[in-house]
C-alpha positions in Angstrom: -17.4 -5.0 -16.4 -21.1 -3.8 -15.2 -21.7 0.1 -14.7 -21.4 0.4 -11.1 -18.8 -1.7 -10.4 -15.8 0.2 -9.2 -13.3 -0.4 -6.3 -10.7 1.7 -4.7 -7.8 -0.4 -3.3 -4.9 1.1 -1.3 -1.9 -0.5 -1.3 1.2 0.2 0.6 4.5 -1.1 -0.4 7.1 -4.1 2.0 10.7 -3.9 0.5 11.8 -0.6 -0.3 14.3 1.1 -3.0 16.4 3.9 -2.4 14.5 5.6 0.7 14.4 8.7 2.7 13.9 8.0 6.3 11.7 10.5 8.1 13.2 13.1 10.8 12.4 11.1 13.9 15.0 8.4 13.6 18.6 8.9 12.0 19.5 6.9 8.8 20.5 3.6 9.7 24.3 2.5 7.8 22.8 -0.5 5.7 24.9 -1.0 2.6 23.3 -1.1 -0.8 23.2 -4.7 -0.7 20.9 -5.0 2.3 17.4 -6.5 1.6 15.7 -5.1 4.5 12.2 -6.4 5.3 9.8 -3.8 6.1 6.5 -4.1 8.2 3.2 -1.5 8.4 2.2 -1.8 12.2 -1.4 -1.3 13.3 -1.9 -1.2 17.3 -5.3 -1.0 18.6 -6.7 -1.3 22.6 -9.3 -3.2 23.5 -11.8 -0.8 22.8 -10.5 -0.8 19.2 -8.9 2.9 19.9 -5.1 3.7 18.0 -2.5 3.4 20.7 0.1 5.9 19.9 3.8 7.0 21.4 5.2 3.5 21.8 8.6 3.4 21.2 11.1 0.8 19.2 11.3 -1.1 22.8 7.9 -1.9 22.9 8.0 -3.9 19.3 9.4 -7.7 18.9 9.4 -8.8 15.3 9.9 -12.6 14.9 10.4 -13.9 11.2 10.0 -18.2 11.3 9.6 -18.2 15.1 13.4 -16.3 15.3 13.6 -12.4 16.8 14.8 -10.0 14.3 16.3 -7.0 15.6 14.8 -3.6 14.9 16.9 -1.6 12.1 15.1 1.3 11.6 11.4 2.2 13.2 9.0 5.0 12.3 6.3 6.5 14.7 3.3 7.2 13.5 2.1 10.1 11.2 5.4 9.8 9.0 5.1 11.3 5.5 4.0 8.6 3.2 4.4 8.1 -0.7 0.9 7.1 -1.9 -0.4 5.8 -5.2 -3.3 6.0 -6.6 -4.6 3.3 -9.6 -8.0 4.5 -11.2 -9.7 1.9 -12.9 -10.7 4.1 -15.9 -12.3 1.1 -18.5 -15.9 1.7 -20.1 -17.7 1.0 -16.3 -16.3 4.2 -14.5 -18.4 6.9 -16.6 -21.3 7.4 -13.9 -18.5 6.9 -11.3 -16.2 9.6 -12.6 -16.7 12.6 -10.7 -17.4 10.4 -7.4 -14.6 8.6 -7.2 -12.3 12.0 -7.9 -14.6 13.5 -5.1 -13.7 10.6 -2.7 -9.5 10.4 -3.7 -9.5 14.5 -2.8 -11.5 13.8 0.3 -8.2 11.3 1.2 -6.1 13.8 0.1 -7.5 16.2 2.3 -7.2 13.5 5.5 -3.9 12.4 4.4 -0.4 14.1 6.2 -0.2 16.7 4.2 3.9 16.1 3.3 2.8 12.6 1.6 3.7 12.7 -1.7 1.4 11.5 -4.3 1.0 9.9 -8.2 -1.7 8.6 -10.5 -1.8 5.5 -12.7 -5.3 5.6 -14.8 -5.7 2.0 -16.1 -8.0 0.3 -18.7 -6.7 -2.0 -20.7 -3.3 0.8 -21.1 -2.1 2.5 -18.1 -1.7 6.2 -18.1 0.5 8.5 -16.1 -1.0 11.6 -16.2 1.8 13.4 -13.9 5.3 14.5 -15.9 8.3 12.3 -15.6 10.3 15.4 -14.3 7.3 15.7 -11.9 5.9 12.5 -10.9 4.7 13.5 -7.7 1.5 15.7 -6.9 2.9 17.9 -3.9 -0.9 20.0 -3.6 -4.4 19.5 -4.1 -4.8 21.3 -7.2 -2.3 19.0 -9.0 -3.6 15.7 -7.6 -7.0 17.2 -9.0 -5.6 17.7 -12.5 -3.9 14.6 -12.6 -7.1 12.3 -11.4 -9.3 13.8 -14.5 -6.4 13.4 -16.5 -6.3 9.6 -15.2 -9.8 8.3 -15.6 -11.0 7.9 -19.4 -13.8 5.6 -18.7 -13.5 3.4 -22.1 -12.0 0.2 -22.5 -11.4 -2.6 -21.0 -9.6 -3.6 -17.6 -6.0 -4.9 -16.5 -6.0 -4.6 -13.1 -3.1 -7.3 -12.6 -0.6 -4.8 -14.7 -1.5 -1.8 -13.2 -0.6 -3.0 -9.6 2.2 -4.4 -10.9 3.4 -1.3 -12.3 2.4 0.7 -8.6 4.3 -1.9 -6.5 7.3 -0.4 -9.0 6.5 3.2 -9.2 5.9 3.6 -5.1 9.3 1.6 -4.7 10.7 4.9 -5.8 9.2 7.2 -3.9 11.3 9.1 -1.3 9.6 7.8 2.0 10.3 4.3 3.5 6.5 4.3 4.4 4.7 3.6 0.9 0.8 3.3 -0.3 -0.6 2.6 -3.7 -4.2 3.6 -4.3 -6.5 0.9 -7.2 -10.2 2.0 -7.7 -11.5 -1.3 -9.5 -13.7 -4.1 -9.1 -10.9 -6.6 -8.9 -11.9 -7.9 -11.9 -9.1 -8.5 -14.9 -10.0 -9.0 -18.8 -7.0 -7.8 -20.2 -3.8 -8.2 -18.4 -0.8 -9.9 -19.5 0.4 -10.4 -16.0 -1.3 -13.3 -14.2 -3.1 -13.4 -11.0 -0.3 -15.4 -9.5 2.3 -13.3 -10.9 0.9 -9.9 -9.3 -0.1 -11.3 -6.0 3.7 -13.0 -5.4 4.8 -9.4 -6.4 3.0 -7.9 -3.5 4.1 -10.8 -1.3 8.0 -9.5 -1.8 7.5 -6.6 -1.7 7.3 -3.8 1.1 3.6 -2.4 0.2 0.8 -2.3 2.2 -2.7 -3.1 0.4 -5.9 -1.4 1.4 -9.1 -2.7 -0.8 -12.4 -0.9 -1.2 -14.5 -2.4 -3.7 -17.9 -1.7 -5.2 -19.8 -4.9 -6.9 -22.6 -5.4 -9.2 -24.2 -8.6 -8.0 -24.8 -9.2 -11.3 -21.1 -8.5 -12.6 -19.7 -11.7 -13.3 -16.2 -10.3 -14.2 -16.0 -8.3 -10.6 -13.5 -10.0 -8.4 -14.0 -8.7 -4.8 -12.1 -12.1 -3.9 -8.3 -10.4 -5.6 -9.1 -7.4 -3.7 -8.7 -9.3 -0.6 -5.9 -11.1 -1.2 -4.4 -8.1 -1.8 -4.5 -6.7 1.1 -4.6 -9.8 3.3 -0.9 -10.5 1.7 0.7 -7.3 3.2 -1.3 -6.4 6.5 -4.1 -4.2 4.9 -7.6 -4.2 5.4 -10.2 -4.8 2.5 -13.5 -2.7 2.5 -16.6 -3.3 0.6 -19.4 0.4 0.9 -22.9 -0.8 -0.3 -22.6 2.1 -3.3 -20.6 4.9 -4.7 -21.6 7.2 -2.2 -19.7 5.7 0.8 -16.3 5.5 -0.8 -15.0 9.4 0.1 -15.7 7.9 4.1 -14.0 4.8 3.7 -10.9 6.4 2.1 -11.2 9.0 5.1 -10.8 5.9 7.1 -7.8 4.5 5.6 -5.8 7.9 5.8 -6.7 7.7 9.4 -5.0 4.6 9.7 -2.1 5.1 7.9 -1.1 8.5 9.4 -1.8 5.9 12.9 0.7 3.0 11.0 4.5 2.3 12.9 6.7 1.3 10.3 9.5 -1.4 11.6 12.6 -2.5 9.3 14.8 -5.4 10.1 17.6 -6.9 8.3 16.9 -11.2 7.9 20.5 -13.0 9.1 22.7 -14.1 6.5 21.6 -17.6 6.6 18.3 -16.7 6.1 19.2 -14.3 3.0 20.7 -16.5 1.3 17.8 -19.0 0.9 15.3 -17.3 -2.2 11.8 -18.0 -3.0 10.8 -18.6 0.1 7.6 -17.7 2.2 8.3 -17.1 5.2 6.2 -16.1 8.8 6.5 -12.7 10.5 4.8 -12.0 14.6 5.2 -8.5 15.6 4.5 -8.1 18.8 3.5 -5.1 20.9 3.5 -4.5 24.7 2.3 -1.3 26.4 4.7 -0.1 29.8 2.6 -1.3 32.0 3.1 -4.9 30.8 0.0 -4.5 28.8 -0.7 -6.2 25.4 -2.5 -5.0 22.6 -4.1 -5.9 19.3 -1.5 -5.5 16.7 -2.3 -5.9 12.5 0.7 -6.4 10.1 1.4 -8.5 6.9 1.5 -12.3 8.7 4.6 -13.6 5.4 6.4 -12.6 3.0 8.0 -14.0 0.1 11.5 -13.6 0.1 13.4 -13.8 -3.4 14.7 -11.7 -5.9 12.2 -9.6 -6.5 12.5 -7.9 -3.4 14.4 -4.5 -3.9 17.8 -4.0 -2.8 18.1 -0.3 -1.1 20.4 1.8 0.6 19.6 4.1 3.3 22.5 6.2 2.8 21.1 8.7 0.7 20.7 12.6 2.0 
């Protein structure tokens, strides 16, 4: 991997373990058996402005052209468990204190009840938060933890390290989850494959923002992952023309997420039953006046057993 060739991608989890629900809507009685599929809800007007207050009424969620009925929904600005993958091989050296600059600077925009956690990857992943303490809970700790995180040596595995957020966010203790990568997208050391980590994110509850700085003349970079990423579970993918523009970008995704509805429904038996299978979600919004409105979520999902089972009977 080239010297300037970094990305930040932001991924936010779909099928969620053991979850706290947030104070606006009582804990739904799901058993602990319950695969619930959960959906990241973007709804813009036509001036591209966040509409906010809708209710649960004003959502229909249709999975293989069948309505699902709402189990559990979220307004917006709900805490959020969020975290952050820092590519930290041998190409993040001149990138080091920028890219910490621009993760505070979405700290800062972020709700600040999220909880947050940093996996530093090369071609090893690195926790840099205790086990007892997995969670940065204030700026000074996230701070710690993201120098802690980025070694700038080695190589890159990319593929692993979201493999190993998709798992860590699952057991955070928000139903709304994000996972943060800073990479290129490109991989020359995982043992997880490309397929592999993408059908991960396809089961599961995440939701993927990508922002991703290329060296044109990086032939390991990958900007093309980095999309599918995020295109698999309703995100957006960015791509700032240098280092420099990341901190605003990021800005831009806390903004949307703290402007994100959350949905959760529970697919019918019959459906349940059936594994490995890819299947269609529409969510559709309507304002009260009868008005509809631009709405971005995850289009599929892959159901099968690597969704997580969760209960939402926990305090």
């Amino acid at each position: 991997m080239r010297l300037l060739t970094s990305a930040l991608v932001l991924i936010v989890a779909p099928t969620i373990a053991v979850t706290q629900l947030s104070a606006q809507q009582p804990a739904p009685n799901f058993s602990s058996e319950s695969q619930v599929v959960v959906l990241h809800v973007a709804v813009r007007d036509k001036k591209g402005g966040y509409v906010s207050g809708l209710g649960q009424n004003a959502f229909h969620v249709f999975e293989n052209k069948q309505a699902q009925p709402i189990s559990f929904f979220s307004s917006q600005d709900a805490p959020v468990t969020v975290g952050l993958l820092i590519d930290s091989s041998g190409s993040m050296g001149p990138n080091r204190d920028l890219v910490i600059a621009a993760s505070m600077a979405f700290a800062r925009t972020s709700n600040p009840q999220d909880e947050m956690f940093v996996l530093g990857f090369n071609e090893n992943i690195n926790r840099p938060l205790p086990q007892d303490a997995p969670y940065a809970r204030d700026l000074a700790t996230l701070q710690n933890a993201l120098m802690r995180a980025i070694t700038a040596r080695g190589q890159t595995a990319i593929y692993n390290a979201v493999n190993e957020g998709l798992y860590d966010v699952s057991r955070g203790h928000f139903d709304r989850q994000v996972l943060v990568v800073l990479s290129d997208g490109g991989d020359n050391a995982s043992s997880t494959t490309r397929a592999q980590v993408l059908a991960r994110a396809q089961a599961s509850n995440a939701l993927i923002y990508t922002v991703a700085l290329i060296d044109p003349l990086d032939s390991e970079a990958d900007p093309g992952f980095l999309k599918e990423l995020a295109d698999a579970t309703g995100g957006q993918a960015f791509r700032p023309k240098d280092i420099g523009s990341v901190g605003s970008v990021l800005q831009k995704i806390a903004r949307d997420i703290r402007n994100m509805y959350t949905l959760g429904y529970v697919p019918a038996a019959t459906m349940a039953a059936r594994k490995e299978e890819f299947r269609r979600v529409i969510v559709d919004a309507v304002l009260p006046t009868g008005q509809k409105v631009k709405v971005r979520t995850r289009r599929a999902y892959l159901a099968g057993e690597s969704n997580a089972e969760i209960s939402f009977n926990a305090p």
